[in-house]
MIVO-823282 format. One record per atom (N, C-alpha, C): residue number from 0; atom name; x, y, z. Coordinates in steps of 0.1 Angstrom, whole numbers. Layout:
REM MIVO-823282
{NUM; "CA"; {X; Y; Z}},
...
//
This chain:
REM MIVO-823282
{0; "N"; {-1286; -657; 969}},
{0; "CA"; {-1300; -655; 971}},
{0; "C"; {-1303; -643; 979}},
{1; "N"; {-1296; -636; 989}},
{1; "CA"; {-1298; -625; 997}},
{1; "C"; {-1298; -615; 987}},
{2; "N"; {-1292; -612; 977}},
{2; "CA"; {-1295; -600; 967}},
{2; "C"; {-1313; -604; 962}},
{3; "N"; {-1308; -615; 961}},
{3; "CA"; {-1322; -618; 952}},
{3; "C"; {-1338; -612; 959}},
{4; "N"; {-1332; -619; 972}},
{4; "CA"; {-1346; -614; 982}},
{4; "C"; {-1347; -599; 982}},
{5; "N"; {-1339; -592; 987}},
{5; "CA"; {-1334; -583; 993}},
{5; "C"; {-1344; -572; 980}},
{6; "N"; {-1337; -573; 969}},
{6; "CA"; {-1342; -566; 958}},
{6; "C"; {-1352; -569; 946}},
{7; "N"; {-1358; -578; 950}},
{7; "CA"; {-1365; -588; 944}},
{7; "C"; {-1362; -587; 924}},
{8; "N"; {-1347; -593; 928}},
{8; "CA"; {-1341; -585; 911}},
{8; "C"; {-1348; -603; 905}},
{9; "N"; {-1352; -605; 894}},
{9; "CA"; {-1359; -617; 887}},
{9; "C"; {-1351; -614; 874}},
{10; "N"; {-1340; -621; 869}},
{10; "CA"; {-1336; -623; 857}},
{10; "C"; {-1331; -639; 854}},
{11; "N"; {-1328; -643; 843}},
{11; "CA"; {-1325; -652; 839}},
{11; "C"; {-1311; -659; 841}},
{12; "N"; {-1300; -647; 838}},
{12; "CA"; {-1288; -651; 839}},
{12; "C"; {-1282; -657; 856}},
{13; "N"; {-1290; -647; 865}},
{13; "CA"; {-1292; -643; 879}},
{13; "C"; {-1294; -662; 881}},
{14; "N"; {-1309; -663; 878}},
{14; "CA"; {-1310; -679; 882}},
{14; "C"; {-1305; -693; 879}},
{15; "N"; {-1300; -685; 864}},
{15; "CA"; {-1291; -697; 854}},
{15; "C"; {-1274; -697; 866}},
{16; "N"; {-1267; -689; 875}},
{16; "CA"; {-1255; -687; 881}},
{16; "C"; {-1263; -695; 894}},
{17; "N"; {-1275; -696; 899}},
{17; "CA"; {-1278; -703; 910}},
{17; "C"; {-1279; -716; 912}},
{18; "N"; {-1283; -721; 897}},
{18; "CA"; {-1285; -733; 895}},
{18; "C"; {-1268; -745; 888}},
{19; "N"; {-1260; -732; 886}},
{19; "CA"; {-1249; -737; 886}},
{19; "C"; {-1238; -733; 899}},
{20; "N"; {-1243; -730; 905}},
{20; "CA"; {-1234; -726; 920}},
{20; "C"; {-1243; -741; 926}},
{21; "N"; {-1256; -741; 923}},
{21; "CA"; {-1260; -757; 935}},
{21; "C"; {-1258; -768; 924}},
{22; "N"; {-1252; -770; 912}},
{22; "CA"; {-1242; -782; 907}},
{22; "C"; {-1231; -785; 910}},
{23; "N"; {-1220; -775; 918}},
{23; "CA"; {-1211; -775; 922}},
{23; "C"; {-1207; -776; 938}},
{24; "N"; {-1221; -772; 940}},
{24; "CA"; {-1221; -778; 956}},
{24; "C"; {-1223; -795; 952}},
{25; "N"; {-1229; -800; 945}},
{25; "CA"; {-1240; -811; 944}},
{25; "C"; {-1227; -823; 939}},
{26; "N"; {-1215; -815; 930}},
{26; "CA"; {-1205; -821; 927}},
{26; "C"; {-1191; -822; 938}},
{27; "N"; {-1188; -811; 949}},
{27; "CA"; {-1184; -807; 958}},
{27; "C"; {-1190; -820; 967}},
{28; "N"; {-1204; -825; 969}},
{28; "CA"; {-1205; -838; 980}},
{28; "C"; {-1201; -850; 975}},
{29; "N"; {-1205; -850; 965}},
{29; "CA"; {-1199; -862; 956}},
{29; "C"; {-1181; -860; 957}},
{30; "N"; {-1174; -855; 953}},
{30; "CA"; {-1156; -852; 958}},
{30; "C"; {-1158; -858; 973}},
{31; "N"; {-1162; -852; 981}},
{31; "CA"; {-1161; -850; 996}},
{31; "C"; {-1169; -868; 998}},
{32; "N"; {-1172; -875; 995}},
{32; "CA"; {-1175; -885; 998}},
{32; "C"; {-1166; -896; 992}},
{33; "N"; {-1155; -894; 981}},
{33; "CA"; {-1151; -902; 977}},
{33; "C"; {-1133; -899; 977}},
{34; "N"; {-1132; -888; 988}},
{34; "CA"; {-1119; -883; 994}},
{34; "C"; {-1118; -887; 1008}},
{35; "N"; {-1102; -893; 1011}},
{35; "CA"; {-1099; -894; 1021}},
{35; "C"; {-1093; -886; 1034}},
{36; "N"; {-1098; -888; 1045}},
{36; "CA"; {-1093; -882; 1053}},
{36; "C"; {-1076; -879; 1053}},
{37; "N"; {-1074; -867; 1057}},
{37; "CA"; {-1058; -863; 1058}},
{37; "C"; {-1050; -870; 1069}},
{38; "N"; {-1041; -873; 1068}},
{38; "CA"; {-1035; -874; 1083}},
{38; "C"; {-1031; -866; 1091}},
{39; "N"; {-1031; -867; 1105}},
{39; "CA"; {-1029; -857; 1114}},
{39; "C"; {-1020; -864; 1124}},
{40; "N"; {-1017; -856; 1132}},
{40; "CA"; {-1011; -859; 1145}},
{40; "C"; {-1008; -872; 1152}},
{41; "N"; {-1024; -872; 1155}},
{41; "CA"; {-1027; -883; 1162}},
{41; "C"; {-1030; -895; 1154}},
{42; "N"; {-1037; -896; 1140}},
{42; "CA"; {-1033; -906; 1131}},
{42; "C"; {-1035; -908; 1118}},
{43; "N"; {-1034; -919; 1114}},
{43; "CA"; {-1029; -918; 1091}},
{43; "C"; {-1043; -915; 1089}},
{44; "N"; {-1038; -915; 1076}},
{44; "CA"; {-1049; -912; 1067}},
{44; "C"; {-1063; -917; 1067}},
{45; "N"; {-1072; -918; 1064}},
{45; "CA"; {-1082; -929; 1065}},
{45; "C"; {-1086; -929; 1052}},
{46; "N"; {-1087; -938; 1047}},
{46; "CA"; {-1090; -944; 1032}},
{46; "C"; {-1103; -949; 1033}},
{47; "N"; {-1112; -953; 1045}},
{47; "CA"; {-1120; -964; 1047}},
{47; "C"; {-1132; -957; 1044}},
{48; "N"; {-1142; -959; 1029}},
{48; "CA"; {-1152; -949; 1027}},
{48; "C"; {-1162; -947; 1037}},
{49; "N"; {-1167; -959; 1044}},
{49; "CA"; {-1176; -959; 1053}},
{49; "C"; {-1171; -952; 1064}},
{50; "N"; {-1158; -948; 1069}},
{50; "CA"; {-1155; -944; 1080}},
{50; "C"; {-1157; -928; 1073}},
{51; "N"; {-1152; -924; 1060}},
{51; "CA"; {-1153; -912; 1050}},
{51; "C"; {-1167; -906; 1053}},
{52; "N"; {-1181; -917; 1050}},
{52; "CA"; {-1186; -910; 1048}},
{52; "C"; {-1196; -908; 1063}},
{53; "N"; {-1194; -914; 1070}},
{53; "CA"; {-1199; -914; 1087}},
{53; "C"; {-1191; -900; 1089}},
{54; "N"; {-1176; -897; 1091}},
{54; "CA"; {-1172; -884; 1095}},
{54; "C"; {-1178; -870; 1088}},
{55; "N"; {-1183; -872; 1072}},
{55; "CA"; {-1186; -863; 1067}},
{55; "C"; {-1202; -862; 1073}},
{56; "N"; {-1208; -872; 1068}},
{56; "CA"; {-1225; -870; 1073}},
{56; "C"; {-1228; -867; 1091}},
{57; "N"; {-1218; -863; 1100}},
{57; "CA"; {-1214; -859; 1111}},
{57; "C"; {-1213; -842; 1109}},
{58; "N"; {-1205; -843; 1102}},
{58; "CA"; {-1197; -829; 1097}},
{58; "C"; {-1209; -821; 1092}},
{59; "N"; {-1199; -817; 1080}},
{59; "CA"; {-1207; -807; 1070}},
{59; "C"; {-1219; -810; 1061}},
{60; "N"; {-1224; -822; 1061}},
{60; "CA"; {-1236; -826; 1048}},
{60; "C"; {-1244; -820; 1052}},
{61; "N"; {-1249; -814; 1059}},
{61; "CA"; {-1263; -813; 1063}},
{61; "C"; {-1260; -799; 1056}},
{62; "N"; {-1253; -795; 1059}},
{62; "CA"; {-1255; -776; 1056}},
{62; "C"; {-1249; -778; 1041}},
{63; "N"; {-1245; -785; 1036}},
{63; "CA"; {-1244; -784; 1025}},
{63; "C"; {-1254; -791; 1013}},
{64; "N"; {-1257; -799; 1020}},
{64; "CA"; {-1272; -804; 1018}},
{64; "C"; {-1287; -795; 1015}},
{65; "N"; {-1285; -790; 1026}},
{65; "CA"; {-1296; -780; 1026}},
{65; "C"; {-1293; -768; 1017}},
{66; "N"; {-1278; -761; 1013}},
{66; "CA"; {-1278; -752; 1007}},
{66; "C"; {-1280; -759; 991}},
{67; "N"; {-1283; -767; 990}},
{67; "CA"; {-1287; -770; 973}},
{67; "C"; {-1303; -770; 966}},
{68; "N"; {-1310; -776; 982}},
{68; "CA"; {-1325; -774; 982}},
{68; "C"; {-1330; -764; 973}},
{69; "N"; {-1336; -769; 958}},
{69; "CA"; {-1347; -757; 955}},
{69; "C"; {-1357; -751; 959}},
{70; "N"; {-1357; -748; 969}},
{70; "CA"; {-1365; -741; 979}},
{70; "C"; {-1377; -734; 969}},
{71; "N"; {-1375; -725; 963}},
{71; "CA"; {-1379; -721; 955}},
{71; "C"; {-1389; -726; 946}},
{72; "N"; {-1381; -739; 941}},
{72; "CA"; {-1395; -748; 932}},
{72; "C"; {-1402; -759; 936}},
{73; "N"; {-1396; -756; 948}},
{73; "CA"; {-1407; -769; 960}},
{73; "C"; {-1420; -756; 962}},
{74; "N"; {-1418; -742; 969}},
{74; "CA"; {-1429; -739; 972}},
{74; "C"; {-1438; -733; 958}},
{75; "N"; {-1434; -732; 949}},
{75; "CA"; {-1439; -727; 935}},
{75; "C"; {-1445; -740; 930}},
{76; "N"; {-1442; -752; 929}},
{76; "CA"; {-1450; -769; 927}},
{76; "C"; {-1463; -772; 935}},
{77; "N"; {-1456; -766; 949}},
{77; "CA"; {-1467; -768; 958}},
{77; "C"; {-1478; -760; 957}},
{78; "N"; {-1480; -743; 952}},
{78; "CA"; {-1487; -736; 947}},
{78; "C"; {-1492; -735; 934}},
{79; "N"; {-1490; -745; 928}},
{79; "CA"; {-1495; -753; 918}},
{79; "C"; {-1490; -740; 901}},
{80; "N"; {-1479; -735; 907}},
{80; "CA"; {-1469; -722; 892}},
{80; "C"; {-1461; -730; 890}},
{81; "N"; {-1454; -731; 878}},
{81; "CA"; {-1438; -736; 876}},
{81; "C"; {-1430; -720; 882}},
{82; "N"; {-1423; -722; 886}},
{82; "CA"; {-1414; -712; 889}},
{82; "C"; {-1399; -712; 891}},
{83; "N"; {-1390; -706; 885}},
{83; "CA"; {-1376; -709; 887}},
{83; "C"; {-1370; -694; 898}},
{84; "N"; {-1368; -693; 905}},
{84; "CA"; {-1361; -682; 914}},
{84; "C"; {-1375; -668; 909}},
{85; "N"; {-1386; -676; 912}},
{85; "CA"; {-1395; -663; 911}},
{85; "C"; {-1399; -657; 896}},
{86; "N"; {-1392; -667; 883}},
{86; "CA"; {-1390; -662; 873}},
{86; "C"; {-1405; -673; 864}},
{87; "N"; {-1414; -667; 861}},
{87; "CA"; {-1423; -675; 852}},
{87; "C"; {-1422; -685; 843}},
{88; "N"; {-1425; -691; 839}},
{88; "CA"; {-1426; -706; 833}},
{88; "C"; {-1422; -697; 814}},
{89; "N"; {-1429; -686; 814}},
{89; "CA"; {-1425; -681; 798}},
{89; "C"; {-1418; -672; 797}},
{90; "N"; {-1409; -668; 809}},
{90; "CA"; {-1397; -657; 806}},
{90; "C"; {-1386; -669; 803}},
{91; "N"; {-1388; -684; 804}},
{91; "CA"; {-1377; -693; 802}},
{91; "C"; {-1378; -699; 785}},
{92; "N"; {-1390; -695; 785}},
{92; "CA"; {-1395; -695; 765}},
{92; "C"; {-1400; -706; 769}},
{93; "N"; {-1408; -714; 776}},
{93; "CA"; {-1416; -721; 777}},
{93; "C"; {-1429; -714; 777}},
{94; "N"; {-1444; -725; 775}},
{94; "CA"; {-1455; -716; 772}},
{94; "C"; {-1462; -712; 782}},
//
């Protein structure tokens, strides 16, 4: 998204690559919630999902959470446009 801002470049392919980078985060939490802790040092593995997903929702969810947010078509809904990454409702061949 920092190109995007940065240069205010609006294409299709550009938003179509954003919206599949945040299904792979979105599939990325889903793995990470149904993956067990490694073993370490001090002890085994942990298999136990509720303990899985207390360490993750501690951890990293949140920032990976928030990087999936359509930011974008929350404040374009709210301003009453459809908008996908700044791109109009009929550059997507809608009317």
């Amino acid at each position: 998204m920092p190109y995007h801002i940065a240069f205010n470049y609006k294409s299709v392919e550009w938003c179509t690559w954003y919206m599949i980078i945040d299904g792979l985060f979105l599939i990325d939490i889903s793995i990470i919630f149904s993956s067990t802790l490694p073993e370490t040092e001090d002890c085994e593995e942990v298999t136990d999902r509720k303990e899985i997903a207390l360490n993750y929702l501690r951890g990293w969810f949140a920032a990976d959470f928030f990087a999936i947010i359509p930011f974008d078509l929350i404040t374009s809904a709210y301003r009453g446009k459809f908008e996908i990454c700044n791109i109009e409702e009929d550059e997507f061949g809608g009317g």
